[in-house]
N, C-alpha and C positions, 0 to 999 in steps of 0.2 A: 523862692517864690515871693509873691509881695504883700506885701501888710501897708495898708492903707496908701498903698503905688508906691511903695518904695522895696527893696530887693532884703528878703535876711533867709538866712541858714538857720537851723535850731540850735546848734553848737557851734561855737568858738574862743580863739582863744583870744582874752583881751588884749590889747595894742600893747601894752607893755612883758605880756607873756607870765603875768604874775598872779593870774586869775582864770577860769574858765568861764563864759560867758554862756546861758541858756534862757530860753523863753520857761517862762512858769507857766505850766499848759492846762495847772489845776486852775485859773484865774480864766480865762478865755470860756466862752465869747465875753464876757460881761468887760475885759480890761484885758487890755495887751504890755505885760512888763517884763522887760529882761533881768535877771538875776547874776550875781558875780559868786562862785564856789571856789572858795579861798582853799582847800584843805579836802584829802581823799575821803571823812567825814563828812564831810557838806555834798559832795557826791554823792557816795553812799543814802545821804538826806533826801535826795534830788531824787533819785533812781526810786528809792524804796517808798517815799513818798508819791511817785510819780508826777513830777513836777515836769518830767519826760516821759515820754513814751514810745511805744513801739519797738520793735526789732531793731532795728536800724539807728537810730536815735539811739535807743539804750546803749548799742557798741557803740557810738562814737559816745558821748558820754563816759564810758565805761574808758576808752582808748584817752580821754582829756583829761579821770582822774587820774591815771596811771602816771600820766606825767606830773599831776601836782603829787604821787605818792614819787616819784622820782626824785622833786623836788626835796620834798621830804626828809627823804634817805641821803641825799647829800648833805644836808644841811645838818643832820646827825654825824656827818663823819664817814659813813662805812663806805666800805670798797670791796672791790671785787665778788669775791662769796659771800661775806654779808651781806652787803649791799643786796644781792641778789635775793636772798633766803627774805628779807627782811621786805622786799620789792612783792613777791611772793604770797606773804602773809597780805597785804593787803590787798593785793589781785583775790584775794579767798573775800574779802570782807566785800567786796566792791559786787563778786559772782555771787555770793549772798545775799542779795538783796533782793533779784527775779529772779525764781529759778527757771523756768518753763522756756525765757528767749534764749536761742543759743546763740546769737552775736554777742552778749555779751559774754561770756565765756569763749569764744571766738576772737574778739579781741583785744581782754586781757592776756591769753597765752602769745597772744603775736606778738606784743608790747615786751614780753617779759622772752622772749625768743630774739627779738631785737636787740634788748637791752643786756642781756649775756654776752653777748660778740667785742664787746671794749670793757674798758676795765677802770679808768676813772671813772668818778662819780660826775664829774663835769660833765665828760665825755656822755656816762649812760642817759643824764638831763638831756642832754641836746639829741640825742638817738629817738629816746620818749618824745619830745617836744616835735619833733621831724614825723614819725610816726604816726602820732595823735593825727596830724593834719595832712598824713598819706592815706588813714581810714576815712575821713571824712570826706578828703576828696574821692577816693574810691566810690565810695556809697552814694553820693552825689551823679558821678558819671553812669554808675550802674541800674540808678533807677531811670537817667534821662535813655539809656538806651532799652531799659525796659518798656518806655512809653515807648520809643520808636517800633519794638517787634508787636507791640498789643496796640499799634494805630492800624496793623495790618487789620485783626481780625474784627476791630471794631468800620473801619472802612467796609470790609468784607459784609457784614450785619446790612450796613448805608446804603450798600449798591444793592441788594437783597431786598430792602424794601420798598426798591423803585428810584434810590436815591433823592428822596423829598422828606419824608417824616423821620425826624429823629430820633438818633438812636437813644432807649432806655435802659441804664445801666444801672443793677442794686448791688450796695455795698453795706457793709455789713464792718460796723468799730470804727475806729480808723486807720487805714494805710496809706492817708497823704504827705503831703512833704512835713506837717508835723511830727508823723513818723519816725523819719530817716532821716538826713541832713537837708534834702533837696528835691524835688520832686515825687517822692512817694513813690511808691509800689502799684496798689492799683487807682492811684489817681493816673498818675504818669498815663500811660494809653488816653485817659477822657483829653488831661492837657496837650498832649500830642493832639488828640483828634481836634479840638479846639483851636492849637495853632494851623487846624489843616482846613480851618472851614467846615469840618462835619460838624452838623451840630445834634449836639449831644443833652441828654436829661439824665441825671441824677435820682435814684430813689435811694435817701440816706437811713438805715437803720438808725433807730433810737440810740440800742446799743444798752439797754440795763445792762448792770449798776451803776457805772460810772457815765454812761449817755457821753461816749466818747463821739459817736455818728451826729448825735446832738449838735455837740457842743463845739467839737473839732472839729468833722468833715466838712459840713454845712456850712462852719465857719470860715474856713480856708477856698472853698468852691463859691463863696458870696465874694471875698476877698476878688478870689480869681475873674469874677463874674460869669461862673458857668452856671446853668439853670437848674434847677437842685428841688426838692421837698422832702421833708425829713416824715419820715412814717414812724409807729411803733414797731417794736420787733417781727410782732407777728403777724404784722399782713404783710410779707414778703411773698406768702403764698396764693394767696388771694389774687394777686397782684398777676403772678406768674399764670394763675389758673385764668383769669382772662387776656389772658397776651399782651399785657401792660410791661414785662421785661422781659427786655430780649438778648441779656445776656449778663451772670454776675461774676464780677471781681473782684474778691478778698485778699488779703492781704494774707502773712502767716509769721510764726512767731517762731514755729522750728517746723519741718517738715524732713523728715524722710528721705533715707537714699534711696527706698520702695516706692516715696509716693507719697505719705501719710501724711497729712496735716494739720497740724496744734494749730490752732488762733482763737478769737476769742469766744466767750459760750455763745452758743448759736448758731454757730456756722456751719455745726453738722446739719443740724435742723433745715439751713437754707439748702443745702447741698439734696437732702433730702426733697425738698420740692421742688428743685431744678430739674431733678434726675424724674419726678413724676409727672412736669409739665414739658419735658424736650426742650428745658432752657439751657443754654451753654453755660456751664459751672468752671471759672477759670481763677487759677491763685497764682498772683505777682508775687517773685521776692526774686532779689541778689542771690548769689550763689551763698554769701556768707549766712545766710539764714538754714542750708542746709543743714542737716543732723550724717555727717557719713558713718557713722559707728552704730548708729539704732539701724534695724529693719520692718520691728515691728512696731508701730506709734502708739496702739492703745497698753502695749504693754510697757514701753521702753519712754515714753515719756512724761515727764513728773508736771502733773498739774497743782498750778499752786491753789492756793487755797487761803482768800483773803479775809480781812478781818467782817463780821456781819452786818459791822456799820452802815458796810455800804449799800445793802440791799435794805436794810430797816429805815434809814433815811433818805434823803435827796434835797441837793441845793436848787436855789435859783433866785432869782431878781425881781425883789418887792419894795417900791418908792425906789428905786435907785442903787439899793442896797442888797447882797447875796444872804440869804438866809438858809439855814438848814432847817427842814423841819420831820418829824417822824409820819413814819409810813404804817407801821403795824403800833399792836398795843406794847407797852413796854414788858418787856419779859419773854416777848415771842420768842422762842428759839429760829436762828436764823443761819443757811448756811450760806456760802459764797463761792463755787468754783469757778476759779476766772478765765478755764480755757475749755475746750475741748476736741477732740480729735474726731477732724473726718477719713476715713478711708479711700485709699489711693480710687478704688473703682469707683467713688460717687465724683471725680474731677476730668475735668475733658481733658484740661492741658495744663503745664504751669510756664507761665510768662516769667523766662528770666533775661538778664546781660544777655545772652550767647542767644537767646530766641527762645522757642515755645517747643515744649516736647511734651509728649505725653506721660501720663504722671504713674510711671512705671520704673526699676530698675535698669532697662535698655534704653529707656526714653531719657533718662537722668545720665547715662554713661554715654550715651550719643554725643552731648552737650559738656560734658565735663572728663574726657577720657584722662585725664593727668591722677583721677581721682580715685580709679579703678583699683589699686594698688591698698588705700586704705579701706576701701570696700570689702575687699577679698579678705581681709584679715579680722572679720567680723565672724 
């Protein structure tokens, strides 16, 4: 997508292949910089810091330090088995970092499943290196055809309303192309609708603690030039109870072969007033964000739980310059859960690759039959 009219991805690999290249997403809106992570360390740094974000994002990330841990490992010597065990260990350091996305855990095992099939160390660098930029393009084409099945139902909304007033979408964190590699999850469908002439309104959640809706959605959608106002969290309902949206899509961070949905806190909450105002409740992801070994989400999925910093302060731009400053008194006791799970019944549909099914275990296997097989073994 584009940054001040010119085209970037959130990951890549430097022209020389001797570097991973990522936007630093803690620094936006206030300054746009790209960073070079020399070492599966600097990764780790990136991830854990959240210099990246999102599902999507985070695996590819996740797929680009494996080839700098590849590098690594060769440059050590080892082969074969070592090499492997030792490729391994740092696939554990890199899935340490977020636990709650399952892409990255998704695509360190692919990386390290690739990379066993040959047996130089030369060899397993160029397999990683090939790989890295097989996820990324995946993840790329996967959310562009995610906008194409969610242009339907936001058309669908367009013509509904007489085809003249715009359609009002709330979102809730962010799931744009800052996200994933390339067009986002639930931006995808607005930019769809945008290349289609519908014209579309934005209601951006704030998004506490980190005011990712802030700072990144709002960001990316001014970028784009779609029409946008960023709210606090909590009048999403408000909003909904006077017929101001007409329809939300979230993004998710692991979801369920049942349905269930992890993203970030607050989205049960909204899910909850959609389902009391007859709003359509819709969540975008690629297949690789699925969970197929969990069934039950509020029990089987690990929310993390981040440091209090981030809820007791908050940055922003005073003279020119990013300042943090505190929110409570010092010593407040402060907690941080940075996810939480909605239940398949509070979701109309989930917008993936393959199209839109209903956010059930038949509606998931309709769209994904190859997958049935690791289902049944749960």
């Amino acid at each position: 997508m584009l940054v001040h009219g010119q085209p970037y991805r959130t990951v890549w690999l430097e022209a020389g292949g001797e570097s991973v290249e990522i936007i630093d997403q803690t620094l936006l809106p206030f300054a746009f910089k790209t960073v070079r992570l020399h070492s599966t360390a600097e990764v780790c740094h990136a991830i854990r810091e959240m210099w990246v974000r999102g599902a999507g994002c985070i695996g590819a990330t996740a797929a680009h330090g494996m080839y700098l841990a590849a590098r690594e490992c060769e440059r050590d010597g080892l082969r074969g088995g070592s090499f492997d065990r030792a490729l391994r260990e740092k696939g554990r350091e890199l899935c340490a970092t977020r636990p709650t996305a399952v892409n990255l855990a998704w695509a360190v095992e692919r990386q390290l499943a690739a990379v066993a099939l040959v047996d130089s160390g030369v060899d397993k660098v160029t397999v990683a290196r090939e790989m890295a930029r097989e996820i990324a393009d995946e993840d790329a084409d996967f959310c562009r055809r995610i906008g194409e099945h969610g242009l339907d139902l936001i058309r669908g909304v367009f013509e509904a309303k007489g085809g003249k007033s715009p359609v009002n979408v709330l979102t809730h964190c962010n799931a744009g192309w800052l996200a994933f590699v390339d067009h986002g999850s639930a931006t995808a469908p607005i930019y769809a609708a945008q290349a289609a002439g519908i014209p579309v309104h934005v209601w951006v959640d704030e998004t506490r603690p980190r005011n990712q809706g802030a700072r990144l959605t709002a960001w990316e959608l001014g970028q784009q030039g779609v029409p946008h106002t960023v709210i606090v969290d909590n009048v999403g309902g408000h909003l909904m109870q006077h017929g101001k949206v007409d329809l939300v899509i979230t993004g998710t961070d692991r979801t369920t072969y049942t349905g269930d949905v992890a993203n970030k806190i607050g989205t049960y909450l909204k899910a909850l007033a959609a389902q009391d105002n007859g709003v359509p409740f819709y969540v975008a992801l690629p297949s690789s964000t699925f969970d197929w070994e969990i069934a039950d989400g509020l029990a089987g999925i690990p929310i993390e739980e981040r440091g209090g910093d981030e809820v007791a302060k908050i940055a922003g731009l005073a003279n020119d310059t990013e300042i943090e400053v505190n929110l409570v008194a010092k010593g407040t006791p402060v907690a941080n859960f940075a996810f939480d799970v909605t239940p398949a019944r509070l979701v109309t549909g989930l917008i993936t690759e393959r199209g839109v099914c209903p956010a059930n275990e038949a509606g998931i296997r309709s769209l994904f039959p190859e997958k049935a097989p690791s289902i049944a073994r749960v």
